[in-house]
N, C-alpha and C positions, 0 to 999 in steps of 0.2 A: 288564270283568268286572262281572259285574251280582249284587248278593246281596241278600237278600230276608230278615226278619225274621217273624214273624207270631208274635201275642202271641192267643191266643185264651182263651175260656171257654164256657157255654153261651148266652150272648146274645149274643154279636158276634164278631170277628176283626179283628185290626189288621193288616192287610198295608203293611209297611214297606219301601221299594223305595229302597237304596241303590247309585248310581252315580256314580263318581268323585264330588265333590263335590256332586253333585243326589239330591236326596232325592223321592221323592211317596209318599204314605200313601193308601191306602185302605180305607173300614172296612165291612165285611159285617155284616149281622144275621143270625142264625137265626131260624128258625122255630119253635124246637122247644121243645115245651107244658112249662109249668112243671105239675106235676102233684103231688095228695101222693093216694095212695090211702086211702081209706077205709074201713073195715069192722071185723069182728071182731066180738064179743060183742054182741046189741042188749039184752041184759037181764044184770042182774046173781044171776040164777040160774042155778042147776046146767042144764045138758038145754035153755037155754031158746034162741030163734029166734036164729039167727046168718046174718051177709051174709059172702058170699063173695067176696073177695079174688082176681081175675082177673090180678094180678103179670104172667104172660108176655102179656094183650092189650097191655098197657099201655110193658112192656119194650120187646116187639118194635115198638110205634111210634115210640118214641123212638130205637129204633135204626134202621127205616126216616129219619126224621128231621134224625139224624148224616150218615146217608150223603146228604143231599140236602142242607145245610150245606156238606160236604167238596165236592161238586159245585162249588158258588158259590165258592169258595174255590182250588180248581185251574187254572182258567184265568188268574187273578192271581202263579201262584207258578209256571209251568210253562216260563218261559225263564228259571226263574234260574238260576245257577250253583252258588250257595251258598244254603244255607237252613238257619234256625234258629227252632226252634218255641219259645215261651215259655207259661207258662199256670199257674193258680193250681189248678185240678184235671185231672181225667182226661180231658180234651176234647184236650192237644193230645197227649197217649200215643197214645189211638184216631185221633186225625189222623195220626200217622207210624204207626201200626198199618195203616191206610187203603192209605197212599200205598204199604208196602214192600209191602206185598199184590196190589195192584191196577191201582198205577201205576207200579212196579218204577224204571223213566226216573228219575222224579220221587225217589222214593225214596231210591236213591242217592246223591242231594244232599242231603240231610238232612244236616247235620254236628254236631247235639245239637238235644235234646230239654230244657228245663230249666226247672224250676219256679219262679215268678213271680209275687208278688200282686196282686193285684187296680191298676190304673196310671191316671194321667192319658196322654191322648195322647201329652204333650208328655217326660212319666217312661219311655213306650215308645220313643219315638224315639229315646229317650240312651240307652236300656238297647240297645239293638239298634246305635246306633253306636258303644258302647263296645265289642261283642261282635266286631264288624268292622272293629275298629283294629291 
């Protein structure tokens, strides 16, 4: 039985790949742009010249983004049996958001979703074989 851990955020993924006693880790990077939007008021007068704030170009990249992340990320977790998502914000919600959606298979193995701070490698590997004891 093969089970599979993955601690992610928006910069990377830990795929943690526990079998009988053999362990392998491997870790994904995303691609997806650290961005802060800018704009609003350019003058501190009433009526005065204002830059417009384009939120959904910006949204919808990041959201193309996720889903090409999750790509890279599915072929590493798609024989496992068991699977448990870790993560310090909303990246690995939308991962199992992803998978019950899309890749239904995959989905179903999901066996929690659980929130997680920010880890050394070697902190993700104990957290994911305590999880699997």
């Amino acid at each position: 039985m093969k089970s599979t851990g993955v601690w992610m955020d928006k910069e990377k993924a830990y795929i943690i790949d526990i079998k009988e006693n053999d362990e392998d880790m491997t870790t994904i990077f995303s691609e997806i742009e650290d961005y802060r939007i800018h704009g609003g008021s350019g003058t501190r007068f009433k009526g005065g010249p204002q830059d417009v704030v384009h939120d959904s170009k910006y949204l919808e990249r990041e959201k193309n983004q996720f889903k090409a992340y999750f790509k890279k990320i599915i072929p590493h977790i798609k024989n496992a049996d068991t699977i448990v998502i870790y993560g310090p914000a909303e990246a690995g919600e939308k991962f199992n958001k992803e998978l019950t959606e899309n890749y239904k298979d995959i989905g179903k193995r999901v066996k929690a979703v659980l929130k997680a701070d920010s880890m050394t490698e070697n902190q993700t590997k104990s957290l994911i074989r305590e999880y699997f004891k």
